[in-house]
N, C-alpha and C positions, 0 to 999 in steps of 0.2 A: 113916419110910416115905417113899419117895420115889416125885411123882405124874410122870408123863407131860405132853408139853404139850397136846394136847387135852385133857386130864381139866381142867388148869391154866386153858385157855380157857373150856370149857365154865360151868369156876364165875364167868369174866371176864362171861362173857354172862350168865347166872343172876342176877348182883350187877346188871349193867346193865339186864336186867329191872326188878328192883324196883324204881330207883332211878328209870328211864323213867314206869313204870306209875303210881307213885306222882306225878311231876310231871305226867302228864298229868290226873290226877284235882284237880290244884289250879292248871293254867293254865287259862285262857280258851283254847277252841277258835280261833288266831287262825294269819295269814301268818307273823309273825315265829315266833312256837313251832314251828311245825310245819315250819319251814326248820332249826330246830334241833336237832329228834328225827329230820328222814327221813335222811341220813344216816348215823344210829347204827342206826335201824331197817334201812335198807338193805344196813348191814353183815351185821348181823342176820342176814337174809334170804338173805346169798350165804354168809354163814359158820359160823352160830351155829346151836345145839341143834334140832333140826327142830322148827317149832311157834312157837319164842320168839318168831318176829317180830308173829305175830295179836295178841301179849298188846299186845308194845311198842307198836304201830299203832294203837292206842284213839286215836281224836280225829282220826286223818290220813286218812279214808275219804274225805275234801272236796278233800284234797291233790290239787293235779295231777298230781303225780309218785307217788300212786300204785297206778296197775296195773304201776308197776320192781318192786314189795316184791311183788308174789306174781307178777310174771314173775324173777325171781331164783331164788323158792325151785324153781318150776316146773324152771326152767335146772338148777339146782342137782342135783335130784333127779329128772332126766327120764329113766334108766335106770328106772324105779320109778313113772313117770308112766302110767295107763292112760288108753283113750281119753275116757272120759265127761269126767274131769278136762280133759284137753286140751280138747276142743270147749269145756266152760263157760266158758273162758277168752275161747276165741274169738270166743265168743257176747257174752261182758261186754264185750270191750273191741274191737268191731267197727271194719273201716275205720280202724286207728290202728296206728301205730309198734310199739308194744309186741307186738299181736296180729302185725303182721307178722315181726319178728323170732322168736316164739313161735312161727306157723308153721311160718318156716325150721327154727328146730332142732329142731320137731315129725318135720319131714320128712324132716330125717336121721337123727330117732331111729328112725321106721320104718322105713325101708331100713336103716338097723343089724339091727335086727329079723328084715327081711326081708320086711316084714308088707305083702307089694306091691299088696294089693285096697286095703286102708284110703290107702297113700299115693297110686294114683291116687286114689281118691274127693275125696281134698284137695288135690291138685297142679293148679295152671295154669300153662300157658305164660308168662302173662305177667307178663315182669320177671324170669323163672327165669334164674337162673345155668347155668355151664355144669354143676357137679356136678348141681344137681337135673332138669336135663334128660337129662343120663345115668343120675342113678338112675331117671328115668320110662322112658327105653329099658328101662333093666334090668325093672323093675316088666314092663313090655307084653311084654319076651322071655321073664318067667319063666313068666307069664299066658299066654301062645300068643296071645298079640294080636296081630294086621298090624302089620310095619314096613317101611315106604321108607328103604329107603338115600339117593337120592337128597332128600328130604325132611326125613328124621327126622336120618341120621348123620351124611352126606354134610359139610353146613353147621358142624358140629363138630369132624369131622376135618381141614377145613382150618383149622388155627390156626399161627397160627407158634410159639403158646409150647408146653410140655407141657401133655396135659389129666390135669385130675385123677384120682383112683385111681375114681371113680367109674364113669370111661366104660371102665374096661377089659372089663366086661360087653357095651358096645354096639360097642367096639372086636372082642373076640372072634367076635361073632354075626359082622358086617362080614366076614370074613376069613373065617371056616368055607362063609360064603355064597360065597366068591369074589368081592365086592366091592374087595375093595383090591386092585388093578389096578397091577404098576409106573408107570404111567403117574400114577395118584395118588398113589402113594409118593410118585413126582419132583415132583406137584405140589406136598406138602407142605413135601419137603427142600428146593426153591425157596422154601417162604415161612419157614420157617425160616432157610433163611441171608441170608435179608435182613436178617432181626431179630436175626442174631447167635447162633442157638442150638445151639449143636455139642454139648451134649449129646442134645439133642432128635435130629439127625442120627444121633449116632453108634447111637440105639436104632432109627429108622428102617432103617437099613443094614440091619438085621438081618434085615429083611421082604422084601431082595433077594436075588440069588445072584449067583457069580462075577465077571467084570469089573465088575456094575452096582453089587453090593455093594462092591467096590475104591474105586470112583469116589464114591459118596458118605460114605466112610469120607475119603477124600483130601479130600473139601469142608468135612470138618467139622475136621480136621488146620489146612485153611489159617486158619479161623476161633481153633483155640484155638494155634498155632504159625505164624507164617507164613512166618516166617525158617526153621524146621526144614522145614516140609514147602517151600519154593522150593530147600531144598539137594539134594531127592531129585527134584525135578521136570526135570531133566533129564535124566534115566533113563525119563519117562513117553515113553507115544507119543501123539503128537500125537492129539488126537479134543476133540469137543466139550465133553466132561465134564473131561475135563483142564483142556483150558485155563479152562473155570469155575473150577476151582481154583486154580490160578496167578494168576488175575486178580482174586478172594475175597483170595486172601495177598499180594498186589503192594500193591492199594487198602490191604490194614488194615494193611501194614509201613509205609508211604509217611505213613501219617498218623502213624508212632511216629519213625521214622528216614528222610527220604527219600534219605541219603547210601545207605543199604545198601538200600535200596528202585532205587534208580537201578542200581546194580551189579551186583543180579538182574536184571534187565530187559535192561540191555545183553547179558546173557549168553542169556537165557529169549527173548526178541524175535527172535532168530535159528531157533531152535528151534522155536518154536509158531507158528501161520498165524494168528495175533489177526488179527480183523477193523478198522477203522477206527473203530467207537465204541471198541473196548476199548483202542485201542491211544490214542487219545483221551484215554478215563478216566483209564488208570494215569499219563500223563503230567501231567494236570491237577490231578491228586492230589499227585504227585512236587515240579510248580513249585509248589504253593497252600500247601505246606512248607516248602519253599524260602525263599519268600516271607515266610510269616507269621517265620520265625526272620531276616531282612533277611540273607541267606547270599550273598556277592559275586556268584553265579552265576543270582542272585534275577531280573532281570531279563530276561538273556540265556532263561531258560526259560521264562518266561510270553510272551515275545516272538516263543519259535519255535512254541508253540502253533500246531496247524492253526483257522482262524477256527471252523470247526465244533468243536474242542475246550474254545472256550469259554464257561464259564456265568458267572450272576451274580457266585455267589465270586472266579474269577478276576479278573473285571474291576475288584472290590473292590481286589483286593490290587496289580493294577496301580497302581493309582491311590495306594495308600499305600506301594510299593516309591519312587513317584518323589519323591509327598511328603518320604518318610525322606531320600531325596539333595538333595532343596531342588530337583531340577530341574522348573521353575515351567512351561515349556512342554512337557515330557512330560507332565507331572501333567494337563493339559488337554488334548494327546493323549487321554490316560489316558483321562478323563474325558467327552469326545467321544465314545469308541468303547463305552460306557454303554447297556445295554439303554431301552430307554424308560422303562419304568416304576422303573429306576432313574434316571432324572434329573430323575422327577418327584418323589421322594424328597424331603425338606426338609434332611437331611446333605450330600447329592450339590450341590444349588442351592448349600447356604453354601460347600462348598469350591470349589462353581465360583466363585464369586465372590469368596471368599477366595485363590486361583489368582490372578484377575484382576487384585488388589489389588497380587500380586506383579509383575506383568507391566507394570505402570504403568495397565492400563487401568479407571480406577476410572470411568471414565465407565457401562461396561458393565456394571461390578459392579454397580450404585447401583441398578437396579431390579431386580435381582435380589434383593439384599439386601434392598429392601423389601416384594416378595413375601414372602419367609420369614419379614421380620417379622412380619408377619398370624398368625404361627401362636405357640400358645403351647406352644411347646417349647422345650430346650435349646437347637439352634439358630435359632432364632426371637428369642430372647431373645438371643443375641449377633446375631444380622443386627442387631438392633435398636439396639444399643450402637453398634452401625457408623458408624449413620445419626441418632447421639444422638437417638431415637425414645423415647415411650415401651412401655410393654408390651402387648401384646393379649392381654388377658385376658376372658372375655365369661362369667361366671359366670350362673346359674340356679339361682332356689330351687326347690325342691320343697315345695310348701303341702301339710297336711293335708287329707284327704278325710274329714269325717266319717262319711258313711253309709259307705264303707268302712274305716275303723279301727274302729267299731262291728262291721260283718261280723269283722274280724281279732279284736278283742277277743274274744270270743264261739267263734274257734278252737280247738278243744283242743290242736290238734298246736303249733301256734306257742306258745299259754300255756305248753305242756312245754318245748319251747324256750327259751322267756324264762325260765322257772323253771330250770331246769339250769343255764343263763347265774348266774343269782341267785346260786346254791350254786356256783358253782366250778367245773361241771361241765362243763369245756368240749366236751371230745368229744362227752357224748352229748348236750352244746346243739347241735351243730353238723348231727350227725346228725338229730335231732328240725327244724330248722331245714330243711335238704336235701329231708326228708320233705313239708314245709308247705308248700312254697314250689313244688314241682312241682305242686301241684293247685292253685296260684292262677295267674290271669291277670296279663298285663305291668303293669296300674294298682295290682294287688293285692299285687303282688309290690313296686313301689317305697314305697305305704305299710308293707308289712310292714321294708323296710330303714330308714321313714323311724322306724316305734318300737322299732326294736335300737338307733338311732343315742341316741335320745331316753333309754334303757337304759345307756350307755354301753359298747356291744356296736357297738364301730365297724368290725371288720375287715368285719363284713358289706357297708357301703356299699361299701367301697373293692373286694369280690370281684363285687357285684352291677354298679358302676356302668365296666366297663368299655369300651362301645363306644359310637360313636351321640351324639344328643345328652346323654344320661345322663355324656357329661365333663365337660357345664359344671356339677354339684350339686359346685363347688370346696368348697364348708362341709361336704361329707360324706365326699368323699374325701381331703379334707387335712382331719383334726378336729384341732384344737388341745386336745387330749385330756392331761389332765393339766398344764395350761397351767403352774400356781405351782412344779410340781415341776420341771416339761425347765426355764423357763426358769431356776429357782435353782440345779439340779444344772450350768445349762450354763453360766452366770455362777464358778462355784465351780471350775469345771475352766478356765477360762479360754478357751471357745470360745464362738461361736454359735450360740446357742437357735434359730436358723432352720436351721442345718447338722445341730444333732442331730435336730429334729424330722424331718426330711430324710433320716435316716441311719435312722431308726425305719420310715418309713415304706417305705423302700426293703427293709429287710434282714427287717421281717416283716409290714407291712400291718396292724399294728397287733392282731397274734395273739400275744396273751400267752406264751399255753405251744408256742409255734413251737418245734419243733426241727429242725435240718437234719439231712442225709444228713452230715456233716462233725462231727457231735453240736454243735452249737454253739443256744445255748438261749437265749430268752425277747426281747422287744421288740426288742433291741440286736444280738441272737445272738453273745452272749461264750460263747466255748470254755470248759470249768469251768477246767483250768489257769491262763489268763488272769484269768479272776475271781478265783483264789482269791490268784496273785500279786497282784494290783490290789488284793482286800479287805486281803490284809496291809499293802502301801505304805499303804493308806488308812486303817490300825486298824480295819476295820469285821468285825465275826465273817462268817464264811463258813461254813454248815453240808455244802455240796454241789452238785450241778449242778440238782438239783432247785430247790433256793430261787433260782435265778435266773428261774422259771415267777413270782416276785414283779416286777409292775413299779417297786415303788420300789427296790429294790436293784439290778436291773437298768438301768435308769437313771443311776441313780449310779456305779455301777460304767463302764458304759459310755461316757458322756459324758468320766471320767477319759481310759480309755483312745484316747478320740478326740484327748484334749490331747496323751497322750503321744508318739499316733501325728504328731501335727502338728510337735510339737518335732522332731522328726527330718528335718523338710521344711521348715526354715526357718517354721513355722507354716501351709504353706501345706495350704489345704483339701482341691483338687484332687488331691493328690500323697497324702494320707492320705488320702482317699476311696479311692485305686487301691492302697493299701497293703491298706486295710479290708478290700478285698475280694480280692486274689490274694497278699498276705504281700509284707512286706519287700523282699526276696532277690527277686522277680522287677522291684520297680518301680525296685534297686537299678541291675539290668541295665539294663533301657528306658534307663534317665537317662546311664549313662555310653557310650550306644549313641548319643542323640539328644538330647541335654540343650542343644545350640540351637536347637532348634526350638520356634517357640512353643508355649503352651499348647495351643490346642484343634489346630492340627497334633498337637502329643504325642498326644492323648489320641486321634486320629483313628490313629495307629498301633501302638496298644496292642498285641500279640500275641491279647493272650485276648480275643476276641469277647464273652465276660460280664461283662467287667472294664470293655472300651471303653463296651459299654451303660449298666453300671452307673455310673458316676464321669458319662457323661451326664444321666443319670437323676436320680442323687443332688442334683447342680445344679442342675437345672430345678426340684427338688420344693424345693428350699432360695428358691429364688427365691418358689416359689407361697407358701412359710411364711412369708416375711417379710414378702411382700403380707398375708398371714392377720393376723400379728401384730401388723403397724407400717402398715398401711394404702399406704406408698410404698414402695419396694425400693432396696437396693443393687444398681448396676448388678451384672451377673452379670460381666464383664470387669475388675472390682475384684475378686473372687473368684478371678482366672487369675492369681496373680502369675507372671512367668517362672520359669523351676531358678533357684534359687540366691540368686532376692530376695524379702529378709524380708517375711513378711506378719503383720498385727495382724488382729483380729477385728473387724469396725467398730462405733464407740461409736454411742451416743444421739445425736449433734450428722452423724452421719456423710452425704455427700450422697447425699439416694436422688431415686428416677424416677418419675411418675406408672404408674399402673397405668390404661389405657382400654377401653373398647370399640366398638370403629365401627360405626356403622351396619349398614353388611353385616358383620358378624363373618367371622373363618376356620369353615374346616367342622369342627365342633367333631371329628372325626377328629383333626386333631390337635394335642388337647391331652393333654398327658402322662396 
């Protein structure tokens, strides 16, 4: 007789019943057991025979985590859920995560339903997403309730992204009333095409007629073709909505190709009566491409700029077109013609004075340089080396509050927190954390990061303590977090423990089960391909991209691949940092493009703005780890070796710099 795999499951849970029921009748009611059964109960709960999980949950009624085991079943079975049930819930576990999420899918199950008295009697405004304020539309237009357009729908139909299937109800009323007005058609297909949304357009069109409908079908064309719709734009007739379009597909070709972006324009700029911002943009666009690919004509175009066509960008890329050429008094041209508040910048200062250095005028540099150095940042830490200075670095503890860790302790929502953390569970730690942490105050809020820290649930310090004097808590946002492992796995791969820790905290801030948009996964974020090749060089089993959400294999694995990325650069750090992050093949280019120009010139003309940040970035944080770990530093300028010459990883005997802090510290603004 052959069984089914539910029937097969069913007896899987059955068995695990017994085997639960039975241990919990001869453990002690304690933390550790009941981390070990919520879990399997949980599973339970979302999967297993309806009922099983009451048996299994003997002993866990004490548990933090759980109103998850009967918010699960609830979830599970909410087609089937009536109201009395709902509310008891609501009632049990008031003002908490769980009740709030049960809510929500309360309130979709009723408008599934339809059941539109009961969902308003439970619906509020506040915190409602956009589906559940469409279903209240719905709810009040089914009911003959009063709605303001301008009040109620108005504020929802301006969105630039689609709204959900929700608001098609409050959409319809809108429209049957005569409310959607071309005028607010166009309002919306303006904020949609700012955000990119040509689908969103192309269903908007639909709500026009004739020419109007033409014209925002051709806006939504320049958005998803722009090369295709500028080859028929000269067949348009000139009008205002036109030329939106041509100037929508000029901007988005110019940032892909601005060779074929430029040969439109020469042709289309004849043609259309563009006003002087447009004609501006599409230019500034054209040279800031130009530019960023160093294209011989790089210069000549940012140069014929009208002064009104230039923004910040532009004036960026002046400044590293001249760089790339080495010409040292453009470059300070360049650099002169600098908004203000770019040159108050701590980048903009070091290359003015790195500029200067070339010029012979090092008179000038020299307090410039020792401005910057007050700060501790990337460039701050080389002004510093300039001026063989030591570091500013101005750290801050953060002491325990007892009467408030006492309030914290005592939390429910953060204990759920902490306990998710406990078990593995990172997302709904995180979640549960989000939850807690908005209804505390700024004192409440730093000791709740100061007992994640104490947890070892670090990413939290490093997401909370981002501005303000909250940069100098240096021992929270750099945790030297698995100290015996980075440093043995960094030893073992033949680099340093201060550049992986560095490389860690850059690529995921110390989030375990990180994954990118790029899939690249865990502490280090190795690609699985890359791991699985690196586990095999290395003998070590590799089950998946999943096991890299472990940080000891992640680690290991990672730390490898930073050696190997370094072999490839003469060992050098800098060069396999920009490798880490934009591949190979792009840092392959840069180098056979500018490969004599010094190091931090290089890295100031990197192409990709994420890559130039990042390889910044990575440096500065390698620097604050070695302060961490060895109390004095390698100069960060021992870390730049030039293209081409060999670099070692420096030993134990190596010369490092004091680390200080002056009396008047920099504005802790800027510390990394």
């Amino acid at each position: 007789m052959m069984f089914g795999r539910p029937y097969l499951r069913a007896l899987a849970w059955l068995g695990a019943a017994f085997a639960l029921t039975a241990a919990a009748a001869v453990r002690a009611d304690n933390l550790d057991s009941q981390r070990e059964r919520f879990p399997l109960v949980w599973e339970a709960a979302q999967h297993g025979p309806a009922g099983t999980w009451r048996k299994l949950a003997a002993g866990l009624e004490s548990y933090p985590l759980y109103p998850y085991l009967e918010l699960a079943s609830l979830q599970r079975r909410i087609k089937d859920v009536q109201a009395p049930e709902a509310a008891k819930f609501l009632t049990a576990w008031p003002d908490s995560l769980p009740a709030k999420l049960w809510r929500d899918a309360w309130l979709g199950e009723l408008a599934r339903r339809e059941d539109w008295k009961d969902f308003l009697d439970l619906y509020t405004a506040d915190g409602a997403g956009a589906t559940a304020q469409c279903n209240a539309l719905h709810a009040r237009i089914a009911l003959g309730k009063p709605v303001d357009f301008h009040d109620d729908v108005e504020p929802l139909w301006l969105s630039a992204k689609p709204l959900p299937d929700a608001c098609d109800a409050a959409t319809a009323w809108a429209k049957s009333h005569g409310k959607l007005t071309p005028a607010l058609v166009w309002q919306r297909i303006d904020l949609a095409a700012g955000a990119g949304q040509a689908g969103l357009i192309d269903t908007l069109a639909n709500l026009l007629e004739g020419s109007a409908k033409t014209d925002a079908q051709r806006i939504a064309a320049a958005l998803r073709d722009p090369a295709g719709t500028l080859d028929k734009a000269g067949a348009w007739t000139d009008t205002a909505r036109a030329r939106q379009a041509v100037d929508l597909a000029l901007v988005r070709l110019a940032r892909r190709d601005g060779d074929v972006a430029q040969a439109k324009w020469q042709t289309l700029s004849a043609h259309f009566r563009f006003d002087e911002a447009t004609r501006g943009r599409v230019l500034r666009t054209i040279a800031v491409d130009r530019a960023s690919s160093y294209a011989p004509d790089a210069l000549q175009r940012l140069d014929a700029l009208p002064a009104a066509a230039n923004d910040d960008i532009s004036r960026e890329w002046r400044v590293r077109v001249a760089v790339a050429a080495q010409d040292w008094k453009d470059a300070l041209t360049a650099l002169d013609a600098m908004s203000d508040a770019q040159k108050a910048d701590a980048r903009w200062r070091y290359l003015r004075a790195r500029v200067l250095v070339k010029l012979d005028r090092r008179e000038a540099a020299t307090p410039i340089f020792d401005s910057v150095a007050r700060e501790a940042n990337f460039h701050g830490f080389l002004a510093a080396d300039w001026l063989k200075l030591p570091y500013t670095i101005c750290p801050a503890p953060l002491d325990a509050q007892p009467a408030i860790v006492k309030t914290l302790r005592n939390q429910a929502d953060l204990t759920r927190a902490f306990e998710f953390f406990a078990i593995d569970r990172l997302p709904q730690a995180r979640r549960e954390w989000d939850f807690a942490l908005s209804r505390l105050d700024a004192a409440q809020r730093q000791q709740a990061v100061l007992l994640a820290a104490d947890r070892g649930w670090h990413d939290r310090a490093v997401y909370a303590f981002n501005r303000g004097t909250d940069l100098r808590y240096y021992d929270l946002r750099f945790p030297l977090a698995r100290r015996a492992q980075v440093v043995r796995d960094a030893h073992t791969a033949g680099i340093d423990p201060a550049w992986a820790y560095a490389i860690i905290r850059a690529e995921s801030a110390w989030t375990a089960d990180a994954r990118s948009g790029a899939d690249a996964y865990g502490l280090m974020q190795l690609l699985p391909g890359t791991a699985r090749h690196l586990a095999k060089q290395m003998g070590i089993a590799f089950s998946g991209a999943s096991a890299l959400f472990d940080p000891d294999l992640n680690i290991r694995l990672g730390t490898q691949y930073l050696d190997n990325m370094a072999v490839r650069y003469d060992g050098s750090p800098w060069l396999a940092t920009a490798a880490y992050n934009a591949g190979s093949n792009p840092v392959g280019r840069w180098i056979n493009a500018r490969d004599s120009l010094d190091p931090d010139f290089f890295i100031e003309t990197i192409p990709y703005k994420e890559t130039r940040e990042y390889v910044a970035r990575v440096l500065a944080f390698a620097v604050i780890y070695d302060w961490r770990l060895n109390g004095k530093v390698v100069p960060l300028a021992a870390r730049l070796p030039r293209i081409g010459q060999t670099y070692s990883p420096p030993t134990a005997d190596a010369p490092r710099k004091d680390v200080v802090c002056p009396a008047t510290p920099a504005s802790s603004t800027a510390a990394p």
